[in-house]
C-alpha positions, 0 to 999 in steps of 0.5 A, spaced: 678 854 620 677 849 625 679 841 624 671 839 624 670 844 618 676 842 614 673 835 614 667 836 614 669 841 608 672 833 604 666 830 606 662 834 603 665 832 596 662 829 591 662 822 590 663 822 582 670 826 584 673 819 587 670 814 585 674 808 581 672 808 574 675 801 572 670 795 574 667 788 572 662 786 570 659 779 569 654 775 568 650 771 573 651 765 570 658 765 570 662 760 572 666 761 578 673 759 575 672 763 569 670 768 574 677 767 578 680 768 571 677 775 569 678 778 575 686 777 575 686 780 569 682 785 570 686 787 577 680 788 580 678 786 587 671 785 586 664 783 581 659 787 579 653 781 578 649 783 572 642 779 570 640 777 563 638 785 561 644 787 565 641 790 570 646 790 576 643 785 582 648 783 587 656 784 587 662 778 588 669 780 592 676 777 592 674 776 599 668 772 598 671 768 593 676 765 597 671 764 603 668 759 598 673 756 594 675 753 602 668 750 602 669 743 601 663 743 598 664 748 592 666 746 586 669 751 582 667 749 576 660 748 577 658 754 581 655 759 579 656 768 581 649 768 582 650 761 587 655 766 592 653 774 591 652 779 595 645 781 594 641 786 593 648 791 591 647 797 595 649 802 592 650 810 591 648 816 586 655 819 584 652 826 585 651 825 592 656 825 597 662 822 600 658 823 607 651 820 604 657 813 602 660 813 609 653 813 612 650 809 607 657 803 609 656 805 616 648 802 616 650 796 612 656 795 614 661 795 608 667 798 605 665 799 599 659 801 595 657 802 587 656 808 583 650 809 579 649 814 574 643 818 573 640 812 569 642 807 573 648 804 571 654 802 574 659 806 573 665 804 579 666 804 585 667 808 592 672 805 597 672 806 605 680 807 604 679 812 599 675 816 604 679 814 611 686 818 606 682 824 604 680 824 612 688 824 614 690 828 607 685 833 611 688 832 617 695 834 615 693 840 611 689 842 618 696 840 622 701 845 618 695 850 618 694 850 626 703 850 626 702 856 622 696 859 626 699 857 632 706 860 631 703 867 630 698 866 635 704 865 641 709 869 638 703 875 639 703 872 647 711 873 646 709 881 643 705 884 648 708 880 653 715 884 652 711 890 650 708 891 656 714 889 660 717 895 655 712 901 658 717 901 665 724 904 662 719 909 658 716 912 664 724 912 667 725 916 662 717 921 663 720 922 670 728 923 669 724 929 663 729 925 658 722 926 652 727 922 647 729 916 650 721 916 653 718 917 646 723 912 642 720 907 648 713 908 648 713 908 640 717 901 641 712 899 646 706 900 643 707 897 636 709 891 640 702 891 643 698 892 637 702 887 633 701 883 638 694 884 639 693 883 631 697 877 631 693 874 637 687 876 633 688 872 627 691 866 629 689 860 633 691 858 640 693 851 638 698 846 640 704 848 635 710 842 633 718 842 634 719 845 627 714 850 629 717 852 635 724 852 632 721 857 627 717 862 633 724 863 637 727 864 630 721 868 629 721 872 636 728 874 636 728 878 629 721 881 630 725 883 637 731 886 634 727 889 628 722 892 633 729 894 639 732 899 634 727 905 634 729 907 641 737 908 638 735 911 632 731 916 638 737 916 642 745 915 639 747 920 634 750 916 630 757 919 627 755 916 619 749 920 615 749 914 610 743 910 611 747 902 610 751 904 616 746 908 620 741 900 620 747 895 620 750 900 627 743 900 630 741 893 627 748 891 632 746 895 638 739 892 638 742 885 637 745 885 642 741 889 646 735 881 646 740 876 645 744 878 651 750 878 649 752 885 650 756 887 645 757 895 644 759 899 639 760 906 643 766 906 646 764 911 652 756 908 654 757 912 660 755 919 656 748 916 654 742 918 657 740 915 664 734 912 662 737 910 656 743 907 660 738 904 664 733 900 658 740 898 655 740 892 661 732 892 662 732 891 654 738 884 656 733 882 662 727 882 657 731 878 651 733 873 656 726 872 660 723 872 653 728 866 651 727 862 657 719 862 656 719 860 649 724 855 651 720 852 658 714 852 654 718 848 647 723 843 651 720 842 658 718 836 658 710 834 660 712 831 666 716 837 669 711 842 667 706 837 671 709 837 678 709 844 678 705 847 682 703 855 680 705 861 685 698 864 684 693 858 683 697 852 686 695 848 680 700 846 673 701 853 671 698 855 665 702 860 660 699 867 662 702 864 669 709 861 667 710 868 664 709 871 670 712 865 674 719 867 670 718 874 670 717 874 678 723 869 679 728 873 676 725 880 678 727 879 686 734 877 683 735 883 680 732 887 685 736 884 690 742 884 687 741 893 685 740 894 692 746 890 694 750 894 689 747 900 691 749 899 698 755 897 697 757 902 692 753 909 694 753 910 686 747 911 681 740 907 683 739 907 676 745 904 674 745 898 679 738 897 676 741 896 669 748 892 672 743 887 676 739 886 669 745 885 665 748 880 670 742 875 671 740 876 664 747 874 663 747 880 658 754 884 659 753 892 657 756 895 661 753 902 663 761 905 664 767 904 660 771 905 666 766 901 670 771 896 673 777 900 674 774 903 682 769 896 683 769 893 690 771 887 692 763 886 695 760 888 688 764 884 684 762 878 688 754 880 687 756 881 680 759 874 680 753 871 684 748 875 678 753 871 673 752 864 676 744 865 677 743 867 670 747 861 668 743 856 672 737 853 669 730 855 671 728 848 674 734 850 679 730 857 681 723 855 681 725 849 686 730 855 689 723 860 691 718 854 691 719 848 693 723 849 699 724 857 699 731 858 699 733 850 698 738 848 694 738 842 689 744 841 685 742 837 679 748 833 676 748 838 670 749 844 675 754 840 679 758 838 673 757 846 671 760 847 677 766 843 677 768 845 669 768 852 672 772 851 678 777 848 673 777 853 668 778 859 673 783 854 675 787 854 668 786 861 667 788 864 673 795 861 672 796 863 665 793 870 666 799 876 668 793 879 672 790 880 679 787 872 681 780 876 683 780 879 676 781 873 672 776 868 675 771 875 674 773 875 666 772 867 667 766 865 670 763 871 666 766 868 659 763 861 662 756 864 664 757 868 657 756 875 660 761 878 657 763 883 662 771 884 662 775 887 667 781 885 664 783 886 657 782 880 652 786 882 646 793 878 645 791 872 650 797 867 651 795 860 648 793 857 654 789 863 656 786 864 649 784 855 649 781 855 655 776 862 654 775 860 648 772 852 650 768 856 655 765 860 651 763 855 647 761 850 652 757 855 656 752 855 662 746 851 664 740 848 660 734 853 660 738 859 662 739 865 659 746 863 658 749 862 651 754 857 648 752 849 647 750 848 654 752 843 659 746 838 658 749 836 651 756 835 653 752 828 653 751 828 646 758 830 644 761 825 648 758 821 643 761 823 637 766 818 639 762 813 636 763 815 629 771 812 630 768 806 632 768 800 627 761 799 631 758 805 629 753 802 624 750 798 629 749 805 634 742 807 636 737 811 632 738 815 638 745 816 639 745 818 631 741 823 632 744 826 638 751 825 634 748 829 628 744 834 632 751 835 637 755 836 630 749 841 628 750 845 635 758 845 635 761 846 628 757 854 626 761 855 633 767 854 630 766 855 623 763 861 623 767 865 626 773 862 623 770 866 616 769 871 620 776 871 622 779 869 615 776 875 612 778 880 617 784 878 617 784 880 610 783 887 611 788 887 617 785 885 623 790 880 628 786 873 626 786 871 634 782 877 635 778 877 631 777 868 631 775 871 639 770 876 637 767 871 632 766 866 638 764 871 643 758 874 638 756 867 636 756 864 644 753 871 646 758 872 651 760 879 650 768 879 651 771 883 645 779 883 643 778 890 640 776 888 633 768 890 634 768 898 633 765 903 629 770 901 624 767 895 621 764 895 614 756 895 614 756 888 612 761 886 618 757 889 622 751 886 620 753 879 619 755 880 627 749 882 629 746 875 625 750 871 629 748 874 636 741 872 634 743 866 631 746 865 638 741 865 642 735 862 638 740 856 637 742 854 630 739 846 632 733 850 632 735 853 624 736 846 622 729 843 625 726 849 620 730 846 614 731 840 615 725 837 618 727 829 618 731 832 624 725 831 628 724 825 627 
């Protein structure tokens, strides 16, 4: 329902359904004073003016009382109603409508008319105020309506856009004649396209607001996953028959598989079908690019979006081609970095394909167990360049391809993010007993929240266990596919300082709020997986371990200290597929669909 009709669906009411039933009516001959007197008592604002047969002919309000009492002429207790009325009374028949009173105070220039019954008495009164609240309690239930067509409407975008995407690991698989990894995507594929279509098709292209927008991401990201899960059940052979466990196993693998945190529970991934080898990283690359659309569309500021310029109009891009200007971006960095590993390893194209769109998605599944153990030192320098690509922010490679091709601006955040990397790799190196190239691999890939290890991450010293721990949780870029805080609200952490100032009550609104929304971000990063650790620690699981694989799940890195396997519980299992999501969505967007006043 459009907004024009939800008014005009108010306006079409009855005026006997608002008007105001308490009213006064005196005498013509009345006295002002007395008049004065009676309508204190009455609380009312105005006089209905009545002749000697009660016949109503003219109307006094507050207001022209006051007008007359400053007259120096005009004595209160001489002065007739009759003397200062408003006359003839216009008025309007109860049956008819609120649209018939706003013509009808539009024509004479009123706000307020009196209500006559079928036999021509007075019966109350009808205000333009009463008339202007239903117009703005219209206009809010239009707004949370819009939010909710809206909402749908975008998240069918998002749908159809990730199904088509999806059509190209399942004809990877129709021409390696691997049927089943091909109709588990294909399934998958076309059910994301005709719900999309539907949704599209009963929602509203209308703008959406933040809380709306928390609440697509959200949205997005589960319907992904739950949609994700049918080519595994296609594909794995799951060693349990119990069905819990068979769901909370694929719930796992496909989590991990759109929030780019790479986790997986199958210890030989190398064992796998080709395709399927090859959807596991498309399916990251998919989840990635899905979460920097949703992101730009939400957070870019209006002014950012408008010097834009399209690849394919020259105008401010729209949503089709902001899609498809992110898309473009990250497919040439995929393609350029698989070619690059194909050249310098010989080994499997396919593979490559799957290792590039891990690494700019900053995704981590790794396509071998043992993958790293024959690396080159070229190929680890093309995935390292992948990493950093993915955790960079999407204003630094639309400006990298279009603004001046292959022109490099470092913005204060990508400088910053840069010199905390340098400084990490630094402390990590020096605490680590492993090879020096091996240990900045494991730290930018922690930093980037890839989760890639070419060294094993169980056990760790304390001044290694710190440091990969913090970038984790600090993470890459604003509006890259990294996980983790981000770079840009390191400003509002630093912030929190103000709460040990006796000062603090004289701070800004704005930084409270950024106070409360950098303690909303950080604090579910430490305490969930401190729960998470303190009951696996319950069931014998080394607590640091399992506190890592906690902190890595909820960032999207990745990295394991050996606690995530098939031996976890079903409920476990879950619970860590949630915080993946949780992860990537963002729990500042959760708290904007919880508490509103956030928003504020």
């Amino acid at each position: 329902m459009s907004e024009e009709n939800t008014i005009t669906s108010y306006l079409d009411r009855k005026v006997s359904q608002y008007y105001r039933h308490n009213i006064l009516m005196l005498s013509e001959s009345v006295k002002l004073a007395d008049a004065c007197t009676v309508l204190k008592k009455k609380d009312v604002d105005e006089i209905i003016v009545v002749d000697d047969a009660y016949n109503p002919v003219g109307i006094v309000t507050d207001e022209d009382i006051l007008i007359k009492l400053g007259e120096s002429f005009v004595n209160p207790f001489k002065t007739n109603l009759a003397d200062i009325m408003i006359f003839p009374l216009i008025s309007i028949k109860k049956e008819q409508t609120l649209s018939n009173a706003l013509e009808i105070m539009r024509e004479n220039k009123i706000r307020k008319l009196a209500v006559m019954s079928d036999s021509n008495l007075v019966v109350g009164m009808i205000y333009l105020d009463t008339i202007v609240n239903l117009v703005k309690k219209s206009m809010v239930k239009q707004q949370k309506e819009s939010t909710l067509w809206g909402v749908i409407w975008n998240l069918g975008v998002v749908l159809q856009f990730t199904g088509v995407l999806m059509f190209i690991p399942g004809i990877v698989a129709t021409l390696l004649n691997e049927p089943l990894v091909a109709t588990g995507i294909y399934l998958m594929s076309v059910l994301l396209i005709v719900s999309g279509f539907f949704m599209n098709s009963y929602g509203e292209k209308q703008p959406i607001t933040l809380r709306g927008t928390a609440i697509l991401v959200f949205s997005s990201f589960i319907i992904l996953v739950l949609f994700g899960m049918i080519p595994h059940f296609f594909v794995i052979q799951f060693d349990s028959s119990d069905p819990l466990e068979l769901f909370a196993n694929v719930f796992f693998e496909s989590s991990s598989g759109f929030s780019t945190a790479g986790y997986s529970l199958l210890p030989n991934p190398e064992e796998l079908p080709k395709s399927f080898i090859f959807y596991r990283g498309y399916a990251q690359f998919v989840g990635g690019l899905s979460f920097i659309y949703l992101i730009v569309t939400a957070f870019y500021s209006e002014k950012r979006i408008n010097v834009m310029k399209g690849f394919f109009t020259g105008n401010v891009p729209r949503l089709k081609e902001l899609f498809a200007i992110i898309t473009i971006i990250f497919s040439i960095y995929a393609i350029v970095i698989a070619l690059l590993l194909f050249y310098f390893s010989g080994g499997d194209i396919l593979v490559d394909f799957a290792i590039a769109f891990s690494s700019v998605s900053t995704g981590g599944f790794s396509p071998d167990s043992k993958m790293f153990q024959e690396m080159t030192t070229p190929e680890y320098v093309v995935i390292i360049g992948g990493m950093i690509l993915g955790a960079l922010p999407f204003g630094f490679h639309y400006a990298f391809v279009k603004t001046k091709f292959l022109s490099i601006s470092l913005t204060k955040e990508v400088t910053t993010y840069f010199c905390i990397l340098i400084v990490f790799c630094i402390v990590f190196v020096f605490s680590m007993d492993a090879n020096w190239y091996d240990s900045v691999f494991n730290m930018i890939s922690a930093s980037t929240t890839t989760g890639f290890s070419a060294a094993t991450m169980n056990n760790l010293n304390p001044v290694a266990f710190t440091v990969i721990i913090m970038a984790m949780i600090l993470g890459g870029c604003g509006f890259s596919t990294a996980g983790g805080i981000k770079i840009l609200r390191l400003k509002q952490l630093v912030k929190v300082r103000y709460i040990f100032n006796t000062k603090f009550a004289n701070i800004s609104e704005s930084d409270r709020k950024d106070i409360i929304s950098a303690i909303i971000i950080l604090a579910p990063l430490l305490v969930a997986p401190l729960l998470i650790a303190a009951y696996m620690t319950s069931i014998g699981y080394d607590f640091q371990n399992a506190f890592f694989d906690g902190v890595s799940a909820i960032t999207n890195t990745g990295h394991s200290a050996g606690t995530i396997s098939f031996a976890l519980d079903p409920f476990i299992t879950i619970v860590f597929g949630i915080m993946m999501i949780l992860g990537k969505a963002e729990v500042i967007l959760l708290a904007y669909i919880l508490v509103p006043k956030l928003m504020k």
